[in-house]
Each structure stands twice: as C-alpha cells, then as structure tokens.
VMD Tcl script that draws the C-alpha trace (Angstrom):
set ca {
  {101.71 57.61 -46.81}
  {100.52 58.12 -43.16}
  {97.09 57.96 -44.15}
  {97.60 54.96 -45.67}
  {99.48 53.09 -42.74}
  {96.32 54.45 -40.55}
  {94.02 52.38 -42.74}
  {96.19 49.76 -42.75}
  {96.46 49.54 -38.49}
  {92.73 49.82 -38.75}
  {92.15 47.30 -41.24}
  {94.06 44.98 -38.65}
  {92.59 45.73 -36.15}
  {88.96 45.28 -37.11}
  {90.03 41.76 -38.60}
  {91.43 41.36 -35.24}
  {88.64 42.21 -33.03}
  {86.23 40.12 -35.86}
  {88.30 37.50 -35.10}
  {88.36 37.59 -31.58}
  {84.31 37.72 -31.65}
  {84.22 34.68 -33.68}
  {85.94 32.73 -31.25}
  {84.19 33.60 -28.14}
  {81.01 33.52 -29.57}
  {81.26 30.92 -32.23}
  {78.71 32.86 -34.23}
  {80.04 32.27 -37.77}
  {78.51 36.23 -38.65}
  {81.84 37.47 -38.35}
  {83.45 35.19 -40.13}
  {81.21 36.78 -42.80}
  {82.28 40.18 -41.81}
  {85.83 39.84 -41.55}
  {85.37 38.54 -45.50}
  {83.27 41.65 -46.19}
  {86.20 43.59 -44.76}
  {89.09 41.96 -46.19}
  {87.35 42.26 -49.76}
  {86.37 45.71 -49.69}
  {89.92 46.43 -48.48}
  {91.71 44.46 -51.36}
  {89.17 46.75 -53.97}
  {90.02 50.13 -52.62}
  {93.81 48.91 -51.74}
  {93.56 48.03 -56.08}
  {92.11 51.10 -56.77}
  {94.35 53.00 -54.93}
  {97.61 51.26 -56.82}
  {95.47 51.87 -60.25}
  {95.34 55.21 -59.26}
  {99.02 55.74 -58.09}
  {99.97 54.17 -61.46}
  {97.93 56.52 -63.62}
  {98.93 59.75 -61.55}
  {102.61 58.50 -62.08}
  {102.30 58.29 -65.89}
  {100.62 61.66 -66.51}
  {102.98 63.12 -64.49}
  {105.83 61.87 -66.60}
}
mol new
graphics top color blue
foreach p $ca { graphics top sphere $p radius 0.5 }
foreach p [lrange $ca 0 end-1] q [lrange $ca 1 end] { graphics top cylinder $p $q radius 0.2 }
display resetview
C-alpha cells in the first residue's frame, strides 16, 4: 500500500509541476504531457485493480 501512495504523491506532483510549466510558459506541450501522464496512470492504476481482483479470487 505504501508503494502505491508513493506513486500516487508522484503522480501529483508531476501533474503539478506540468501544470505549473504550462502557465508560465504558455507552451501548450505540457498540456500534452500532463494528458500523456494522467492516461498512462489511469491504465496501470486499471491494471493494477484487474490484478488485485484476480489475485483476490484465486486466493479464495
């Protein structure tokens, strides 16, 4: 579970620092980036659950 928060408080803070870069710069690259992030976070974050779920029921 801790690695998971870890991810999690890096996940924020990379959309945070995206963020910030966007609006300083106006360059609308990582606007891009924070949507590459936030995708690729929501697929492993899915795969993860799928995998919880499955581990759960074999365990049974």
């Amino acid at each position: 579970m801790i690695a998971i928060r870890l991810m999690i408080v890096a996940l924020l803070i990379a959309v945070v620092a995206l963020g910030l870069a966007w609006m300083f710069t106006g360059n609308r690259k990582y606007l891009r980036y924070v949507g590459r992030v936030l995708r690729f976070s929501l697929i492993v974050g899915l795969i993860t659950a799928l995998l919880y779920v499955v581990e759960r029921v074999v365990l049974r």
